[in-house]
FINUVO-538172 format. One record per residue (C-alpha): residue number from 1; chain; x, y, z. Coordinates in steps of 0.1 Angstrom, whole numbers, plus 5000, padded with zeros to 4 digits. Layout:
   seq   mol   east   north     up
   NUM     A      X       Y      Z
...
***
This chain:
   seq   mol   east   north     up
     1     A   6800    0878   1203
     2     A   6812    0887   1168
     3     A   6787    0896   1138
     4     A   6787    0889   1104
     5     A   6798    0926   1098
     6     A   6827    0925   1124
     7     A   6841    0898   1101
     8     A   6851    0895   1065
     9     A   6828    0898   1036
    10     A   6818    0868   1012
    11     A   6845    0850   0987
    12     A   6829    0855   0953
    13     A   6843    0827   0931
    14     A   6850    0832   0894
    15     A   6869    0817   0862
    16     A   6896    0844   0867
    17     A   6929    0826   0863
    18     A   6969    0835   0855
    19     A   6975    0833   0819
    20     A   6997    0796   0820
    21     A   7005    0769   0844
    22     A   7041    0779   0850
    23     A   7032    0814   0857
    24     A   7012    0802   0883
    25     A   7038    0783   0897
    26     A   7061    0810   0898
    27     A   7037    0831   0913
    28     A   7030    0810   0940
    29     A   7066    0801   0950
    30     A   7072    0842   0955
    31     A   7036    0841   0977
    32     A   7049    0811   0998
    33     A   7087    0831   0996
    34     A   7071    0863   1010
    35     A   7045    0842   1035
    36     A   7078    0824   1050
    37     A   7093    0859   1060
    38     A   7061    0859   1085
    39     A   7070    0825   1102
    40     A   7108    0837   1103
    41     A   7100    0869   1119
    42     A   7077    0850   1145
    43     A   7098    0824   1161
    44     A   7129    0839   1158
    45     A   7121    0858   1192
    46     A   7114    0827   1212
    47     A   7147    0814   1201
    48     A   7164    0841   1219
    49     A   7142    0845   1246
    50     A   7167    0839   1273
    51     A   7192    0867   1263
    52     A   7164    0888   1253
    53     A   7151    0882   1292
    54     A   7185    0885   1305
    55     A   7190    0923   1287
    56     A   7152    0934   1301
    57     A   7153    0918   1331
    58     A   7116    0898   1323
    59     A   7101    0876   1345
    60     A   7092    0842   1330
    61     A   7053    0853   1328
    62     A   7064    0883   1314
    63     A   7089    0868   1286
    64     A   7056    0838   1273
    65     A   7036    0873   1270
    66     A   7059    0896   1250
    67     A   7069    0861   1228
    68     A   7032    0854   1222
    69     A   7014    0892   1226
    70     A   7019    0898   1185
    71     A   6981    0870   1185
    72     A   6960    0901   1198
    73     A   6963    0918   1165
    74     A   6966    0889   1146
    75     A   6931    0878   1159
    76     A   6919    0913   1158
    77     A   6932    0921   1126
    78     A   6921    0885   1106
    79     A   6883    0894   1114
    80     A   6891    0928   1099
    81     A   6913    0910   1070
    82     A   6881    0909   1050
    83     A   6875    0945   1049
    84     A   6910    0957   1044
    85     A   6906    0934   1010
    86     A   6874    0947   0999
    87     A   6882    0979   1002
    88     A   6922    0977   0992
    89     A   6930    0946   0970
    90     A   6942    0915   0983
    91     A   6980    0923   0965
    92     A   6981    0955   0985
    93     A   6969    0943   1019
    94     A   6998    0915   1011
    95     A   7026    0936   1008
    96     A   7015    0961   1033
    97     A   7011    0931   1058
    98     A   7050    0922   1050
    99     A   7060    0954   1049
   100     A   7041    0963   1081
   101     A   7056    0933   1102
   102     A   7092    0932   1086
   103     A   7095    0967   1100
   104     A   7088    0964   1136
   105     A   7108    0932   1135
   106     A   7135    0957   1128
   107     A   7124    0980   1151
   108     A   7123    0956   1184
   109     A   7160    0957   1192
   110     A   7151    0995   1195
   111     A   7125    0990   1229
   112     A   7139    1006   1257
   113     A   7119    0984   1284
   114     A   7093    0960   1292
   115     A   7063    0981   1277
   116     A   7080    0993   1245
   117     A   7091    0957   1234
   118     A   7054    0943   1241
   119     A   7045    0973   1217
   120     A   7065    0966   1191
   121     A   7061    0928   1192
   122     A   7022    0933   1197
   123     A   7023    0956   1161
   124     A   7040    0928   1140
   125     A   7009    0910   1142
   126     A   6990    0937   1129
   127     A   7008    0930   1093
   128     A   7010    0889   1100
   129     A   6972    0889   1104
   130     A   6968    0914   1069
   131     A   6994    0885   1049
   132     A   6977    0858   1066
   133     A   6941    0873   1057
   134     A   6954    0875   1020
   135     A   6975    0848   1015
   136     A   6945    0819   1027
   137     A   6918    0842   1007
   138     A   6941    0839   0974
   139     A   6946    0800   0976
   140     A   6910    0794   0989
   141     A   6892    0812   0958
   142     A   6918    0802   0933
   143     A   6921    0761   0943
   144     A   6883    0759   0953
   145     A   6877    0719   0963
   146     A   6918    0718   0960
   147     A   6923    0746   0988
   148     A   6936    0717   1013
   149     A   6963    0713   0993
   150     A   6967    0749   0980
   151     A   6968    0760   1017
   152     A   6991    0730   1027
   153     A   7014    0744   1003
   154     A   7017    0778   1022
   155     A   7020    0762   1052
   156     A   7054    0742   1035
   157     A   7067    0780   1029
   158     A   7056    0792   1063
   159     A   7072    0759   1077
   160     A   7103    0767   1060
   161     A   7105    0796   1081
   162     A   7094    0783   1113
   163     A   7129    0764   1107
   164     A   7148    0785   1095
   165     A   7139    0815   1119
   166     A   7157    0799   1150
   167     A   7184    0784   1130
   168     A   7194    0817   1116
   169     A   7187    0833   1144
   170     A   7208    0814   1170
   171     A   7237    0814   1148
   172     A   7237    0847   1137
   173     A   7240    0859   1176
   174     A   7266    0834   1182
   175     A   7285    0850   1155
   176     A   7276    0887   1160
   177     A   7276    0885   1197
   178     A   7243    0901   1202
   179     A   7204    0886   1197
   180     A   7198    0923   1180
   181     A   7214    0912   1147
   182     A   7185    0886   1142
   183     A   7161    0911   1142
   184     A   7178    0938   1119
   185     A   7186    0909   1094
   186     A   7152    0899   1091
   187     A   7134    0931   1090
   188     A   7158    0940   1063
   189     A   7153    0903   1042
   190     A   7113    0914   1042
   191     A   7113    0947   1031
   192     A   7136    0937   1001
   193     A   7111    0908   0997
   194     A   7082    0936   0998
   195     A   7097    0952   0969
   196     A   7104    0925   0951
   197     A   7069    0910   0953
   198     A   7053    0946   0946
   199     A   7077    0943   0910
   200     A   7068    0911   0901
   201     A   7033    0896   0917
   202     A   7006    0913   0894
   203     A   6972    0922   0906
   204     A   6959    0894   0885
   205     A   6973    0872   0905
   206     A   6966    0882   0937
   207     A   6930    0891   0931
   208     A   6922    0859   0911
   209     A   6886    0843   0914
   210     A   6871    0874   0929
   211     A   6860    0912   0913
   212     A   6870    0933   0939
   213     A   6842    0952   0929
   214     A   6817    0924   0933
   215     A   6832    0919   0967
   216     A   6824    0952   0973
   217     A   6792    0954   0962
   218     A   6779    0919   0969
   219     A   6746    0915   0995
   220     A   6758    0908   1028
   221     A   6747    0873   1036
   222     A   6712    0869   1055
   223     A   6719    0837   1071
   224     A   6737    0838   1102
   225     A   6774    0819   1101
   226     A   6768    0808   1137
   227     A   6760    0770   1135
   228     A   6764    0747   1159
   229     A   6793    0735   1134
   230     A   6812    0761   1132
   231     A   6813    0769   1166
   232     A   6826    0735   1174
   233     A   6852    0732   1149
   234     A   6859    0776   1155
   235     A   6866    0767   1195
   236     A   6884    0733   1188
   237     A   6905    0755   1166
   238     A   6915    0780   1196
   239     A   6921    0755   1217
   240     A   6947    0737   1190
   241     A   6960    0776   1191
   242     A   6965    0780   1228
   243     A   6985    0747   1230
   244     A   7006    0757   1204
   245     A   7013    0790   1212
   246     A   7021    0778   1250
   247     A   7045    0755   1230
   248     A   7059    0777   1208
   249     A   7064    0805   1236
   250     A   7084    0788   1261
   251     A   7097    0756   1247
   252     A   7132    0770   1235
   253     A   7132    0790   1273
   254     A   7125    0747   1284
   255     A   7151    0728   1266
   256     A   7177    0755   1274
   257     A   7172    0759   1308
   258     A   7162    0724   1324
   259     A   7176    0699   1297
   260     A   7212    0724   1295
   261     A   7208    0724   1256
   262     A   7229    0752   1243
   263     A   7213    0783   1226
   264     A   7216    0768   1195
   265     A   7209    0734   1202
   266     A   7175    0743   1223
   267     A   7168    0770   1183
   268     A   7178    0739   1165
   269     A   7145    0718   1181
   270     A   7124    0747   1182
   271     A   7130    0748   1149
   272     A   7122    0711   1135
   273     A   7089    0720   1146
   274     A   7093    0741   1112
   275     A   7101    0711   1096
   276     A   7070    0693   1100
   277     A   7052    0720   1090
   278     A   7067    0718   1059
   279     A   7051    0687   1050
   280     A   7018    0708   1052
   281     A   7016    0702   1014
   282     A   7012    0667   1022
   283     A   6990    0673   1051
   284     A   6965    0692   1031
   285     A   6967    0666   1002
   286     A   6954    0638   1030
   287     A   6931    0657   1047
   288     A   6914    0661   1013
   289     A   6913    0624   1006
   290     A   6912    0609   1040
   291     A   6877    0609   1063
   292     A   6873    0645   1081
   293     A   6873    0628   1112
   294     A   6911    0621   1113
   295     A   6904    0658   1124
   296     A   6900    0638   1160
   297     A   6934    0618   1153
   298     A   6952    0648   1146
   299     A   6945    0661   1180
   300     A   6948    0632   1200
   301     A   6984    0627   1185
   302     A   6992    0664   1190
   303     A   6987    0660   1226
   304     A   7006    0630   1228
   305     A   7036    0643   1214
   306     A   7036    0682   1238
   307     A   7031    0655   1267
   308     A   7065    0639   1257
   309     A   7082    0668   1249
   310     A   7083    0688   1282
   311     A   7079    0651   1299
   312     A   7117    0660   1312
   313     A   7134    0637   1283
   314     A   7171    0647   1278
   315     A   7180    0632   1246
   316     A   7185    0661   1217
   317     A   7176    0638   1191
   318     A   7146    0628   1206
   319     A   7134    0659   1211
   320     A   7146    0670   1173
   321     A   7123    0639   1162
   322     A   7094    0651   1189
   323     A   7092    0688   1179
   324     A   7091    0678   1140
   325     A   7062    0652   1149
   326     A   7044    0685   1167
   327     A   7047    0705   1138
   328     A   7038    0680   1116
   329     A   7006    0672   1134
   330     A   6997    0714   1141
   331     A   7008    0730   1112
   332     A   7011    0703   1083
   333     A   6978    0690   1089
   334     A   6953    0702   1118
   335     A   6956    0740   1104
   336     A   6949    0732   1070
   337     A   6922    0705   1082
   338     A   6905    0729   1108
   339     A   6903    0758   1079
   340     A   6891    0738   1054
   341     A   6863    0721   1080
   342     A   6853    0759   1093
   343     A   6847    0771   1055
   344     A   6830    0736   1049
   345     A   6806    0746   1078
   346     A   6788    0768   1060
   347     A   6772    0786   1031
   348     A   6803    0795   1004
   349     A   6789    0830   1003
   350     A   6801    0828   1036
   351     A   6834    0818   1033
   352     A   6856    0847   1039
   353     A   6835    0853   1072
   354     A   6848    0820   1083
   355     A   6880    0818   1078
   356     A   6886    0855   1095
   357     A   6865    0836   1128
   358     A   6885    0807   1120
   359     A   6917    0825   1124
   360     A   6906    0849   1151
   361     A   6900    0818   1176
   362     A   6935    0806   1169
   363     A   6955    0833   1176
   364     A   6932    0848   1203
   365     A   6946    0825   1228
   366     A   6981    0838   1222
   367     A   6998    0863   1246
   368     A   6974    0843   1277
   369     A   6988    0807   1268
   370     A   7023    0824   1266
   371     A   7019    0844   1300
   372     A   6998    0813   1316
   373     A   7023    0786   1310
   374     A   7048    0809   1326
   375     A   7028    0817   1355
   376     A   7022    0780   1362
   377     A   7061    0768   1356
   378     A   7064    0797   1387
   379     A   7040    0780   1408
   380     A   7034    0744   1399
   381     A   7066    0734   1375
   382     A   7072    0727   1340
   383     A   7053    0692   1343
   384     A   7021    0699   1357
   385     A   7022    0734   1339
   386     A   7027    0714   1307
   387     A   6999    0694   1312
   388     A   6976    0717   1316
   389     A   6986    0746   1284
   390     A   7001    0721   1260
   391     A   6980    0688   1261
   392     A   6948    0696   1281
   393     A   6938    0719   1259
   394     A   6938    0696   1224
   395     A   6923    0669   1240
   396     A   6894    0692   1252
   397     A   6892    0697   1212
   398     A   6887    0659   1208
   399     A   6855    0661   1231
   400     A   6841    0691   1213
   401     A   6850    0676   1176
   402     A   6834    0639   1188
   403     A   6802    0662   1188
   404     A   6807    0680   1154
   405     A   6780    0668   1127
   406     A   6804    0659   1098
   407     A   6773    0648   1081
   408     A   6762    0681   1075
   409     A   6797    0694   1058
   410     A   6796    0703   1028
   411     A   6818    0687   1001
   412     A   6830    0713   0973
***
């Protein structure tokens, strides 16, 4: 079991804030900019899963595991987020992140086999979990009670790129004949973006409402983080993770293969799942106005929707309409919703420790939904297999949130 030290250390709050409104703004459109690179990077390889297969001659187990295997380090790496900041800056560990992932997105048309491309996917997450880290730490100690909405806002930009990752990506082989040129163009886009963020986003900024020297410094909390709240909201959260990432691995590989949607068509739906996410804004807004137990809607319609979309339904519309209402439900309003109820769960001293376990049981589950579901499509078929990745597991997070004490929250 993780400690308190194997996490991140406390979110000190202060007055610290950019010198005028439409700085801010600014400032925060080039964040979400740099923070949709991430999402771009990340589903652009599920999109082109089936040539990418067809050049390495993977298995389908083996493809759901290389699409999903970058959530090791992401897990790993957002309960080490914490320290990186303390001990580097949040607007360093930020660029390095993009920097970091944009690079062995690059890189990946380089693997040579099996085990060099599950390297190089598996070290992308390494930055995405440093961007992540930084990204929610910025909005969560600069927005305070208005973090749902702050952090739905990310999500918008990392929705945007959930979309526009496949989209791109499809086309651009179509035109250049090869699924490589995806990878080059984007690796390229975020190291520009890098440098432009390293020009223009000041340390201000980035390192608002905390002293990186109080962060430093600060007494590590006595109180232990594990409640019985946080543990039910922190495995809820992993199991919202693993259905998404079984989603999100495969579900291109799905709609091209059994419903005969063409490479761009089955990257087009993959890809409205982006645009639901981008209503995350939205989603963060409601969740902070709305009773914390739509938590428990949130799931039961995310369920409902993965059950209909692998259901064997052949119409592309549908399934255009059907991915957007998954996205919607995952990223524009259960993400923001479950890391604003795990931070709630305990002391605010303790709020950086949180959101690194927080993150760390959502992306955990990665690479074994991915391999999993592909195992079981092998054995039992895309319906039953379905069933059990995709909507089993958020319904299992209705049980476990039916027992969470929302009473015991706290409100700020």
């Amino acid at each position: 079991m993780m400690t308190n030290e194997a996490v991140s250390p406390p979110m000190v709050e202060s007055d610290a804030r950019p010198s005028s409104t439409r700085q801010a703004v600014g400032l925060v459109l080039l964040l979400g900019v740099s923070y949709m690179f991430n999402a771009m990077d990340r589903q652009v390889f599920p999109a082109l899963l089936g040539s990418i297969r067809a050049d390495y001659g993977l298995t389908l187990p083996e493809a759901g595991f290389v699409s999903t295997v970058f959530t090791v380090n992401v897990a790993i790496f957002a309960a080490l987020s914490g320290w990186f900041m303390a001990r580097f800056g949040r607007r360093y560990v930020l660029l390095g992140g993009l920097v970091c992932y944009s690079l062995f997105t690059l890189l990946t048309p380089l693997a040579t086999g099996f085990v060099n491309l599950t390297v190089l996917r598996a070290l992308t997450g390494v930055g995405e979990a440093l961007q992540v880290g930084a990204v929610f730490a910025c909005m969560g100690a600069y927005f305070g009670e208005r973090r749902g909405a702050a952090m739905g806002a990310m999500q918008t930009f990392f929705g945007l790129g959930a979309f526009l990752g496949p989209v791109l990506g499809t086309r651009l082989e179509s035109w250049a004949g090869s699924w490589s040129a995806s990878f080059y163009a984007y690796g390229v886009a975020g190291i520009a973006m890098a440098i432009v963020a390293a020009v223009v986003i000041p340390l201000e900024f980035t390192d608002a409402g905390v002293a990186p020297s109080l962060a430093r410094n600060a007494e590590m909390p006595t109180a232990s983080i594990w409640t019985r709240n946080l543990i039910l909201s922190a495995v809820s959260f992993g199991f919202v993770g693993f259905s998404f990432f079984s989603y999100s691995a495969l579900y291109a590989s799905y709609a091209h293969t059994v419903l005969g949607f063409s490479v761009v068509d089955a990257g087009a739906a993959l890809g409205m799942y982006g645009i639901g996410a981008m209503l995350g804004v939205f989603g963060g807004w409601l969740g902070d106005k709305i009773s914390n137990r739509s938590i428990i809607g949130g799931l039961l319609l995310m369920a409902t929707a993965g059950y209909v979309l692998f259901d064997g339904v052949p119409q592309f519309r549908l399934h255009l309409l059907l991915s957007l209402v998954f996205g919607l439900t995952m990223s524009g309003f259960l993400f923001t919703r479950f890391m604003s109820v795990v931070q709630r769960s305990v002391d605010p001293s303790q709020i950086g420790y949180a959101g690194a376990v927080a993150l760390a049981a959502f992306y955990l589950p990665g690479p074994f939904a991915g391999w999993l579901f592909g195992k079981l499509v092998e054995t039992a078929g895309w319906s039953t297999a379905s069933l059990l990745v995709v909507v089993a597991p958020p319904l299992l997070g209705v049980v476990l949130m039916s027992l969470y004490d929302f009473s015991k929250m706290r409100k700020d």
